[in-house]
N, CA, C and O of each residue as an XYZ file, in Angstrom:
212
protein
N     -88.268    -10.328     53.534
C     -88.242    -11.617     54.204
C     -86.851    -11.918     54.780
O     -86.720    -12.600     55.797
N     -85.753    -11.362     54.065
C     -84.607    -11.353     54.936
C     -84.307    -11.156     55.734
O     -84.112    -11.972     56.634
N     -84.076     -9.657     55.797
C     -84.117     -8.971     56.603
C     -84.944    -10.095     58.060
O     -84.286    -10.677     58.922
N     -86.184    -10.114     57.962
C     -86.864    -10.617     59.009
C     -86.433    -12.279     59.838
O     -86.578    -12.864     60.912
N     -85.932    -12.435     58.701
C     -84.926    -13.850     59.016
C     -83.880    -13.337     60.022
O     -83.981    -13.609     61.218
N     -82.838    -12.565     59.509
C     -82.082    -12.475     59.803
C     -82.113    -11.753     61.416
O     -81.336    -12.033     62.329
N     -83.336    -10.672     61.466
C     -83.523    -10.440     62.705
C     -83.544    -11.340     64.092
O     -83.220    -11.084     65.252
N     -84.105    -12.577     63.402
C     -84.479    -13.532     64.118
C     -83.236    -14.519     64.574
O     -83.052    -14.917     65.724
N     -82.483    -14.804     63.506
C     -81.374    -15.402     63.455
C     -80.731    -14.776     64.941
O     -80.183    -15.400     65.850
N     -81.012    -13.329     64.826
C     -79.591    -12.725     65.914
C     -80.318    -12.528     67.057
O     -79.559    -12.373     68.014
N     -81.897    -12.449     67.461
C     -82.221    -12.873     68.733
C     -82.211    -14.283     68.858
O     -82.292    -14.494     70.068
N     -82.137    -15.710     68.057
C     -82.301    -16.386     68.673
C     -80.514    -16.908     69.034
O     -80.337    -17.782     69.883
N     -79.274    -16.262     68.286
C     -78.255    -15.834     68.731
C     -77.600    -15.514     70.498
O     -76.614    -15.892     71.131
N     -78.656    -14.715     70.744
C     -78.122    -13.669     71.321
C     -78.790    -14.383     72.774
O     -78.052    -14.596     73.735
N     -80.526    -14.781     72.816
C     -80.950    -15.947     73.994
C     -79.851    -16.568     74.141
O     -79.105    -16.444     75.112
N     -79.600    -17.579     72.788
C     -78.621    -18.849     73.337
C     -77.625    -18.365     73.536
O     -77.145    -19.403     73.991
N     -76.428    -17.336     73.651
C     -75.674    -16.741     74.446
C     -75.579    -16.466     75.669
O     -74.710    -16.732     76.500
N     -77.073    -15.599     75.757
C     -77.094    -15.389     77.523
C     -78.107    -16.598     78.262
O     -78.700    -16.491     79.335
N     -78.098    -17.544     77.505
C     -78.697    -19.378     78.497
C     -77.003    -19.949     78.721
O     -76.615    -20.722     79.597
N     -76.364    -19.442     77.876
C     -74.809    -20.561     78.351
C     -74.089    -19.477     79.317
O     -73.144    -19.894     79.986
N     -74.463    -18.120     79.440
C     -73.370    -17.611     80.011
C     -74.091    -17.685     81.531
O     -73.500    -17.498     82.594
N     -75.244    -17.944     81.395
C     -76.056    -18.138     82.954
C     -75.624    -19.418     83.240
O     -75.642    -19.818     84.403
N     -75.199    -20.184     82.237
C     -75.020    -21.962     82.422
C     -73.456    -21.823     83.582
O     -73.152    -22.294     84.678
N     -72.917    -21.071     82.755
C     -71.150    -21.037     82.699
C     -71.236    -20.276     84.192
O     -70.412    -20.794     84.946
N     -72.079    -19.074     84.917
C     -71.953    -18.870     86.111
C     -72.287    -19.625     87.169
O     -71.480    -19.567     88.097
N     -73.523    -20.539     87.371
C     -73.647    -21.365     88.027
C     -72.740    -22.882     88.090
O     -73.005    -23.728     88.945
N     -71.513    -23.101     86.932
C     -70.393    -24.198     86.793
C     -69.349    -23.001     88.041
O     -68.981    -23.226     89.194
N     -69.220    -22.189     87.461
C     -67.821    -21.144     88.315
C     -68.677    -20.987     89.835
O     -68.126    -20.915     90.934
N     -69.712    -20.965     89.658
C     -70.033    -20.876     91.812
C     -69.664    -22.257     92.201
O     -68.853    -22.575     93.072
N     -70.571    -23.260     91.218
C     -70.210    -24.709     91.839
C     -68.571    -25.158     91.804
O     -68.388    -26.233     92.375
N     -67.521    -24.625     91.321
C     -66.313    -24.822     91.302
C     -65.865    -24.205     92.692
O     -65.212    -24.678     93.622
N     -66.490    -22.911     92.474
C     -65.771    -22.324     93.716
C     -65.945    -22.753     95.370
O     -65.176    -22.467     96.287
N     -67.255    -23.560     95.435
C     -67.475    -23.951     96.681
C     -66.413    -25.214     96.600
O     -65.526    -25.492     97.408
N     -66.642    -25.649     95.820
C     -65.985    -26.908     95.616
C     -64.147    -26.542     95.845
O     -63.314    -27.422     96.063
N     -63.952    -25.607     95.771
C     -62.466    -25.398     95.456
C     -62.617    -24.906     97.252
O     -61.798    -25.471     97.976
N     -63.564    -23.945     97.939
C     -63.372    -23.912     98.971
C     -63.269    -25.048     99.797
O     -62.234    -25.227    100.440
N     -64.040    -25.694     99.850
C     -64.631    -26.649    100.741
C     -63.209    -27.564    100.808
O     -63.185    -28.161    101.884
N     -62.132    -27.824    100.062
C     -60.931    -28.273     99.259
C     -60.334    -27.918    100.575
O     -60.043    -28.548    101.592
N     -60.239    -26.382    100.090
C     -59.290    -25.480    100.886
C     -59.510    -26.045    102.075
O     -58.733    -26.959    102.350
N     -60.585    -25.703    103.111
C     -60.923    -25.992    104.053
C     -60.653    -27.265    104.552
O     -60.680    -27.426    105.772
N     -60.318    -28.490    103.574
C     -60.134    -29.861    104.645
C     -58.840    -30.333    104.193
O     -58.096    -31.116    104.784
N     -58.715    -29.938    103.418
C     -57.316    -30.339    103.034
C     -56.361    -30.683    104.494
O     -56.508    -30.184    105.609
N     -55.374    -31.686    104.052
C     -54.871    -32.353    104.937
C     -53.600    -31.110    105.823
O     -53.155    -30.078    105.321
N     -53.339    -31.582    106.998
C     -52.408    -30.758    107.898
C     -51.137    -31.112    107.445
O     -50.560    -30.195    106.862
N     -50.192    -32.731    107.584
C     -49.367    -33.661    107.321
C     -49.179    -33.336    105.460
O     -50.132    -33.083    104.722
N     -48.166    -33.402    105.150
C     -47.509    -33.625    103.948
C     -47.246    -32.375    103.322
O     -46.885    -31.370    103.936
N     -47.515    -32.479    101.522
C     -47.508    -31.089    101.264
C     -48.725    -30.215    101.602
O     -48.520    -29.171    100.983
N     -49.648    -30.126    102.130
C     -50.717    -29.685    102.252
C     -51.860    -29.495    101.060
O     -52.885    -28.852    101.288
N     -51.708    -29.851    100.310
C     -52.554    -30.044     98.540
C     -53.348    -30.642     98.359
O     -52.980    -31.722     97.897
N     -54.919    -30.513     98.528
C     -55.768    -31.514     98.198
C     -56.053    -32.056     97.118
O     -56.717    -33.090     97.043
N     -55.505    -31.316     95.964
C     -55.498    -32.061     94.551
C     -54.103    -32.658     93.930
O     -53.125    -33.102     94.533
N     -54.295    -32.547     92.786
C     -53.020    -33.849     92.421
C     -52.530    -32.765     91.118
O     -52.269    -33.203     89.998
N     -52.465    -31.489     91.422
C     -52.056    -31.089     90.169
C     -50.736    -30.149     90.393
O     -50.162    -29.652     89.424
């Protein structure tokens, strides 16, 4: 019965691993458009920096 636990334990492990790391690629595309789109309008005049960091 352990054993069979424990099997289970590490697929249901191992799903919820690869549901956040599918989570975590679709945050890094949506950053990256977002960081383009930045790039792209960012102002001509001043330091040229669309963020504040």
């Amino acid at each position: 019965m352990v054993p069979l636990l424990l099997v289970l334990l590490l697929v249901l492990l191992l799903f919820g691993a690869g549901f956040a790391v599918k989570i975590l690629w679709w945050v890094a595309i949506a950053v990256l458009i977002l960081w383009l789109i930045g790039f792209a309008a960012r102002p001509t005049g001043g330091s040229g920096r669309w963020y504040r960091w």
